[in-house]
C-alpha positions in Angstrom: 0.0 0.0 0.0 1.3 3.2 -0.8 2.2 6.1 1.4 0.9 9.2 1.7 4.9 10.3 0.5 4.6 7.9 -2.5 1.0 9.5 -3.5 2.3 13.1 -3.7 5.4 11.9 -5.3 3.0 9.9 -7.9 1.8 13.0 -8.7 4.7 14.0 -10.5 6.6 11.5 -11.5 5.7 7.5 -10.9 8.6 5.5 -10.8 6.4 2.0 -10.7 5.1 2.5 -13.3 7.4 4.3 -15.2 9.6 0.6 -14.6 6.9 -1.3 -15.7 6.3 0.1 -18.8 10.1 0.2 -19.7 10.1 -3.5 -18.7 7.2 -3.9 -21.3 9.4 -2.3 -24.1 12.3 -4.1 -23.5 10.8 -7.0 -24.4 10.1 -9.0 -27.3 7.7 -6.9 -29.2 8.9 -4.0 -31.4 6.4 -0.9 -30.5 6.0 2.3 -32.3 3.5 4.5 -30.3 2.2 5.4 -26.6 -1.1 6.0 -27.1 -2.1 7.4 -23.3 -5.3 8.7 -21.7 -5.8 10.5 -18.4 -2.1 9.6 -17.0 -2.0 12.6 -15.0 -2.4 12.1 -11.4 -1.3 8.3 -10.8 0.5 6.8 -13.9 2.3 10.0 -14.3 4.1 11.4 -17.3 7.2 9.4 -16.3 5.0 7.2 -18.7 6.6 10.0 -21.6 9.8 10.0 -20.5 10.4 6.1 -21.0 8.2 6.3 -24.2 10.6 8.6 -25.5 14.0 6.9 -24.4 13.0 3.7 -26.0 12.4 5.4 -29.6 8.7 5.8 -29.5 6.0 8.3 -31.0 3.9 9.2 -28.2 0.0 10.2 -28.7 -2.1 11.8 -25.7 -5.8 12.3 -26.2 -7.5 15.2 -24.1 -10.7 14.5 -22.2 -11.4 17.6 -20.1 -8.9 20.9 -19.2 -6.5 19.4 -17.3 -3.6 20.4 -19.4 -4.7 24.5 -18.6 -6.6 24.1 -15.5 -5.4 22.3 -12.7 -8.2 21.4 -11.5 -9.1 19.7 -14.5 -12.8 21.1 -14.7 -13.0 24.8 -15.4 -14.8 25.3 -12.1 -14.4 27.6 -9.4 -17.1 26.6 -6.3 -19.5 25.4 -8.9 -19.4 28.1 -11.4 -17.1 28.3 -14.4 -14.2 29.8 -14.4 -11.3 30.9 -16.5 -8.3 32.4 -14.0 -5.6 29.8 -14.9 -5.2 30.5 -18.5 -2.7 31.6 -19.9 -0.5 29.7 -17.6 -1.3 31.3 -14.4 -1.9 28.1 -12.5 -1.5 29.5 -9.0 -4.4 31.1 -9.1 -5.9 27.6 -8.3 -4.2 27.5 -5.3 -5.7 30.7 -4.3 -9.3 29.8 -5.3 -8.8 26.4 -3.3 -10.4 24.9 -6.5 -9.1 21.0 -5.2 -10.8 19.9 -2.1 -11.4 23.4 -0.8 -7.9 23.3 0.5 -4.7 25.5 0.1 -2.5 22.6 0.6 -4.6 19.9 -2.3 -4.9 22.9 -4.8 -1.2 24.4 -4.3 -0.2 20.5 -5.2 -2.4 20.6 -8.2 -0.9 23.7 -9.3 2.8 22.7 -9.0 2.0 19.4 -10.8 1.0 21.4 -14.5 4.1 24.2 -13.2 6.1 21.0 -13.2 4.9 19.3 -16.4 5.6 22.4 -18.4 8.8 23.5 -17.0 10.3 19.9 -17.4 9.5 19.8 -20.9 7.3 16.7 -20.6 4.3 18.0 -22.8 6.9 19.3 -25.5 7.9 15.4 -25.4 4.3 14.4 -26.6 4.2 14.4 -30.6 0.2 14.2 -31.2 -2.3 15.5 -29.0 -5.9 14.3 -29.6 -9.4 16.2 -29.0 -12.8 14.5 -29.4 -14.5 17.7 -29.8 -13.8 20.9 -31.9 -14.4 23.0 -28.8 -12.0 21.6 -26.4 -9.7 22.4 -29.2 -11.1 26.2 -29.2 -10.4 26.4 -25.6 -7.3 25.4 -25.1 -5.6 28.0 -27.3 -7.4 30.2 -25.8 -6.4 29.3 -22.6 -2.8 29.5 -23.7 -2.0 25.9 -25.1 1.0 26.0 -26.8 0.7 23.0 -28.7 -1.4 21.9 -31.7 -4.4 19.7 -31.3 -6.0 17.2 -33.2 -9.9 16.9 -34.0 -10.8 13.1 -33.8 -14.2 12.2 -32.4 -15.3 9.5 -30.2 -17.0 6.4 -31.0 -19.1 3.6 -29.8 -17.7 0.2 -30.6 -20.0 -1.1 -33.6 -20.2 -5.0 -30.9 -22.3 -2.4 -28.7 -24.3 -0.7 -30.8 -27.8 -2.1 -31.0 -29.6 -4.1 -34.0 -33.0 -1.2 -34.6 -36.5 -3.1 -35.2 -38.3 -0.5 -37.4 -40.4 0.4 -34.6 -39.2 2.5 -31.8 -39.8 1.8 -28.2 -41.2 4.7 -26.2 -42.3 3.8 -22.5 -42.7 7.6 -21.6 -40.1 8.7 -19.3 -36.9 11.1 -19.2 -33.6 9.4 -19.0 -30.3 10.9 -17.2 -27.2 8.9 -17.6 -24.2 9.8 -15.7 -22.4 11.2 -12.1 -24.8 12.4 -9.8 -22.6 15.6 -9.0 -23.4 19.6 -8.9 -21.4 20.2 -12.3 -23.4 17.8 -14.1 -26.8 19.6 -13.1 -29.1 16.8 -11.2 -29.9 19.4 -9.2 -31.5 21.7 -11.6 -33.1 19.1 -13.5 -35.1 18.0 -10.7 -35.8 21.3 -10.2 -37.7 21.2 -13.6 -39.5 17.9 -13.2 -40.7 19.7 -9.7 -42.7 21.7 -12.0 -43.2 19.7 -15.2 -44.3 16.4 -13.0 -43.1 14.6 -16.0 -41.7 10.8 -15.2 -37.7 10.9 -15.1 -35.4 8.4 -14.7 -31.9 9.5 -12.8 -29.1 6.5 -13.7 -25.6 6.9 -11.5 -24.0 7.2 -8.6 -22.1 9.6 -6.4 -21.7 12.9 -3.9 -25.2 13.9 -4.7 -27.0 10.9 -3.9 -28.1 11.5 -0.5 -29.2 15.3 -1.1 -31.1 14.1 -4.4 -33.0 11.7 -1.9 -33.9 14.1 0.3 -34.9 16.4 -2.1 -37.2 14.0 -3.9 -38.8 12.9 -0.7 -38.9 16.5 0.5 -40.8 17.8 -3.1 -42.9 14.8 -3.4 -41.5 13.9 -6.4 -41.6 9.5 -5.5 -44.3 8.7 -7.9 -42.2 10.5 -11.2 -38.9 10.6 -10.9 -37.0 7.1 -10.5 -33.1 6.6 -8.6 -31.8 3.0 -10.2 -28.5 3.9 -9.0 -25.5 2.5 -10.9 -26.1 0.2 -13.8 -24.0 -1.5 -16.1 -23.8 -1.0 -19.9 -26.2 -3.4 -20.7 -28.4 -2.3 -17.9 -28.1 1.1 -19.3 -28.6 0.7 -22.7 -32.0 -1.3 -21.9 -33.2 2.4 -20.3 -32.0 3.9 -23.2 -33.8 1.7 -25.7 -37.1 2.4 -23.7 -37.1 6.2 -22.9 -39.0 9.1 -24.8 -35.6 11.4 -24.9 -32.1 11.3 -22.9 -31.8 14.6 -20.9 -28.5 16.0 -20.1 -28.1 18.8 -18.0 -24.7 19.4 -17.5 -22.9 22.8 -16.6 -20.0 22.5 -17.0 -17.9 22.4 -20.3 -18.7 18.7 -21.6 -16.0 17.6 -23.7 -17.5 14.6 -25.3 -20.1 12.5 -23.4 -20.5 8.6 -23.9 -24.1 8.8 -22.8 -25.2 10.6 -25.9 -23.0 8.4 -28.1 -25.4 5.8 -26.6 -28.7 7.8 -27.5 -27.4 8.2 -30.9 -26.8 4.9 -31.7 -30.5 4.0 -30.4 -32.1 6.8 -33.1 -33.1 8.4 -29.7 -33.8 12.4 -29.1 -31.7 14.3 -26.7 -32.2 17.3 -25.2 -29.1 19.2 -23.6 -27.3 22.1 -21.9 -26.0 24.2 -24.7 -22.4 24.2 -23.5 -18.9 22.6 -24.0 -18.9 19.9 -26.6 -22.4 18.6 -26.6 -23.6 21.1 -29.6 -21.6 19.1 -31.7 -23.3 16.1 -31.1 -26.8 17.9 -30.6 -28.2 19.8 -32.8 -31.1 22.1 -32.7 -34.5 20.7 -33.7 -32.4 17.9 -36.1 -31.6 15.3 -33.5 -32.6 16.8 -30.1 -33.3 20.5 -28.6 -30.6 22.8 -26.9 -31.4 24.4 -23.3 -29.7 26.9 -21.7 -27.4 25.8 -18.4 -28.3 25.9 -15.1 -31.8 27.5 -16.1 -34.7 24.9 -15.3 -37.2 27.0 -17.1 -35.1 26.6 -20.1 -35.4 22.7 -20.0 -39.0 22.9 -19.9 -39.3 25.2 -22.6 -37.3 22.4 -24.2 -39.4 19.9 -23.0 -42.1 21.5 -24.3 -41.3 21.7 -28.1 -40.2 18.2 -27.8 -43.9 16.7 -26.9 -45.1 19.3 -29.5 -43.4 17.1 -32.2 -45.0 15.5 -34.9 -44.6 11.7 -35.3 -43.0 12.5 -38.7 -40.8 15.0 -36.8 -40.1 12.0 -34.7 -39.0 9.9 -37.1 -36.9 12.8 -38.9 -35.4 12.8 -35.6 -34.3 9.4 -35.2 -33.1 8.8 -38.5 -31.0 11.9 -38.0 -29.5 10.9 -34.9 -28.8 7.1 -36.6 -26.9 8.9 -39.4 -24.2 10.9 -37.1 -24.1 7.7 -35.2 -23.3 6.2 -38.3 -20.9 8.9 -39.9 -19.1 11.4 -37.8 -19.3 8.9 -34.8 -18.7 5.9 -35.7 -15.7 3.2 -35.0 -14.8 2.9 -39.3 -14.3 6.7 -39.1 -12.2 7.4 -35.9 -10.5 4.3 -37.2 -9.5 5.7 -40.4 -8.6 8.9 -38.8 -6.4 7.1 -35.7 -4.5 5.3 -38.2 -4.3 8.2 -40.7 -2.5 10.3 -37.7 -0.1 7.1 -36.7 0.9 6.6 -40.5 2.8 9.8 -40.7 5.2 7.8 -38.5 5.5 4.9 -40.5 
């Protein structure tokens, strides 16, 4: 078990790793590229260094602002927040944006201070975005490096074989974290007026206050806590609900959860922020609402039931096709490989 020594030092630099993987490529096997995801924090970019020494091309795809924000979020107690661009990462450490604490945020801070000054990220060859406005905000923020636009996928094994009917069971469906930034809270503050039936999917911080609230508001006999499911147990909700709802506010680089409405011809309607308009788009395959506005997602409630069943239909085939197209595992394929050929 690590110490509480070998945690903070993990941070920057993981040496157990860092000599497993160099143990991996001394081996056998002949590799050409480091592909990594989300290594800050426990793998470490040690993970680079030993890429690097043994002759490799290394590849790093960005899922959130971690990179110009220590924190990882863009948040700032809940609201968003831009004060470490431009490479002024202290200024986390001041806003105790990690933990509410000096000491947690200060450490966050140091680690990008570190990553920069070290030359690590200038080691990295390729850097990956699944959406078009991560790219956007990252040089704005500052990001010295260039940036890649490859969208996400879901695998074609989990994508679902469509009977020509669509199954409609009347209820709202929200996949994902039950925390403040993704906006559970202000969604049941909307079905508190609508009275609509919603079902809430996840787990975490929130769940005990979303209880409470729900009991407190009356809201038992509409809105529905399943907890955590699995894929498949998700995907059956999916299959079943009139429109997936996603709330979020904060700047959503990609979500899997509408990957998985798309690839059910489902509707979704969503906060207008981040990523998600790239994968939403207004009155084709879903409805846009404000963030953080619950009056907004009723108003997009509202001209969703006020669709006609060929407007339904329209819908559906229109979320198939960028489930098909722009999303789907031939196309990142062909662009993945595209971007690893120039290394041939």
């Amino acid at each position: 078990e690590p110490t509480t020594v070998d945690r903070l030092a993990n941070l920057f630099w993981n040496r157990k790793s860092r000599a497993m993987l160099d143990r991996i490529l001394n081996g056998k096997v002949d590799y050409d590229i480091l592909h990594a995801h989300n290594i800050y924090g426990r793998l470490s970019h040690s993970l680079v260094s030993v890429a690097k020494k043994h002759g490799l091309k290394v590849v790093v795809t960005l899922h959130d602002m971690k990179y110009v924000c220590p924190h990882y979020t863009a948040l700032n107690n809940n609201n968003l927040c831009s004060d470490c661009s431009g490479g002024r990462f202290y200024k986390a450490s001041i806003n105790k944006c990690h933990k509410d604490s000096y000491v947690a945020s200060t450490l966050i801070s140091f680690e990008l201070y570190f990553l920069y000054y070290s030359g690590l990220l200038s080691l990295v060859d390729e850097f990956i975005s699944p959406s078009k406005f991560l790219i956007d905000y990252y040089k704005k923020s500052g990001f010295p490096f260039n940036i890649n636009y490859i969208p996400n996928f879901l695998p074609d094994m989990e994508k679902p074989n469509l009977k020509n009917e669509e199954i409609d069971k009347g209820y709202y469906l929200y996949v994902g974290r039950l925390s403040y930034e993704k906006g559970v809270m202000t969604l049941l503050k909307a079905f508190k007026k609508n009275r609509r039936k919603l079902i809430i999917i996840g787990d975490g911080p929130l769940l005990n206050e979303i209880k409470n609230y729900i009991k407190d508001s009356q809201l038992g006999n509409t809105v529905t806590l399943t907890g955590y499911l699995n894929t498949e147990g998700v995907h059956s909700y999916i299959e079943s609900c009139s429109a997936l709802i996603v709330p979020s506010e904060w700047y959503e680089n990609a979500p899997i959860t509408i990957l998985e409405a798309l690839s059910y011809g489902k509707k979704i309607l969503a906060s207008n922020i981040g990523g998600i308009p790239e994968m939403v788009h207004e009155n084709k395959n879903g409805f846009l609402f404000s963030p953080s506005n619950c009056n907004s997602i009723n108003e997009a409630i509202e001209k969703f039931e006020l669709l006609s069943s060929n407007d339904q239909m329209r819908m559906k085939d229109y979320s198939l096709s960028l489930s098909n197209t722009i999303f789907s595992e031939k196309e990142h394929y062909k662009k993945i490989m595209n971007l690893y050929k120039k290394y041939d």
